[in-house]
C-alpha positions, 0 to 999 in steps of 0.5 A: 505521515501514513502508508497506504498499502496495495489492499486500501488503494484497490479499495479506494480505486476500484467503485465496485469493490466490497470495501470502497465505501470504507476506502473512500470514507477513511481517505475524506478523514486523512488530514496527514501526509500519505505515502507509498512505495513503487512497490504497491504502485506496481502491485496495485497496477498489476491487480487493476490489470488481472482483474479489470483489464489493461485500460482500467489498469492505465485509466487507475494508474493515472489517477494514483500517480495525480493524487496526493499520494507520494511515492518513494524509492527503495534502494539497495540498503533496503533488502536486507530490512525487508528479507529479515521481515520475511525470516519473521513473518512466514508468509509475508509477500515481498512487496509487504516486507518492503513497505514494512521496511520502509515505515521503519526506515522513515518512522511511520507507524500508521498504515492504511490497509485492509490487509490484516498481515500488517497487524502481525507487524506491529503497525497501526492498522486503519481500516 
């Protein structure tokens, strides 16, 4: 199984970013389960939005939410593990605590991401 951060899935879903090629090149040669949480799905849309505009944010929003990804729910246990990730790590954004968090609470270690604040967590980095 494999996490997909915020940073891959910009990259996978935006044609004009610098690094789509390669987003696009590492998704034809996944053959694992590929998850995320609403957390990146929130922050993926937001960025969409800020950069590209509301229709781009909707029209990438409906081709995520119909791929293969899945996405699942944080709960409440999962607070505490993501705020200690953030005691660790200074810097470390909320949202990146809690996909850290959730790969440890569901044994994941590969992650594709182009953001290179994972490495720091001890998480293999595809990108």
């Amino acid at each position: 199984m494999l996490f997909a951060d915020t940073s891959y899935l910009v990259a996978l879903f935006r044609e004009n970013d610098e690094k789509n090629a390669r987003a696009v090149e590492m998704s034809r040669g996944i053959n694992e389960r590929v998850f995320s949480t609403f957390h990146v799905l929130s922050e993926f849309v937001t960025f969409i939005s800020a950069k590209d505009g509301n229709k781009a944010a909707y029209s990438a929003g409906t081709k995520i939410a119909n791929s293969e990804i899945a996405f699942v729910n944080t709960m409440s246990e999962d607070i505490a593990p993501s705020l200690e990730y953030i005691r660790k790590f200074p810097g470390l954004s909320m949202c990146d605590a809690i996909s850290a968090a959730t790969m440890d609470k569901l044994a994941v270690k590969k992650i594709l991401s182009f953001d290179s604040d994972f490495d720091r967590l001890g998480f293999e980095r595809l990108h």
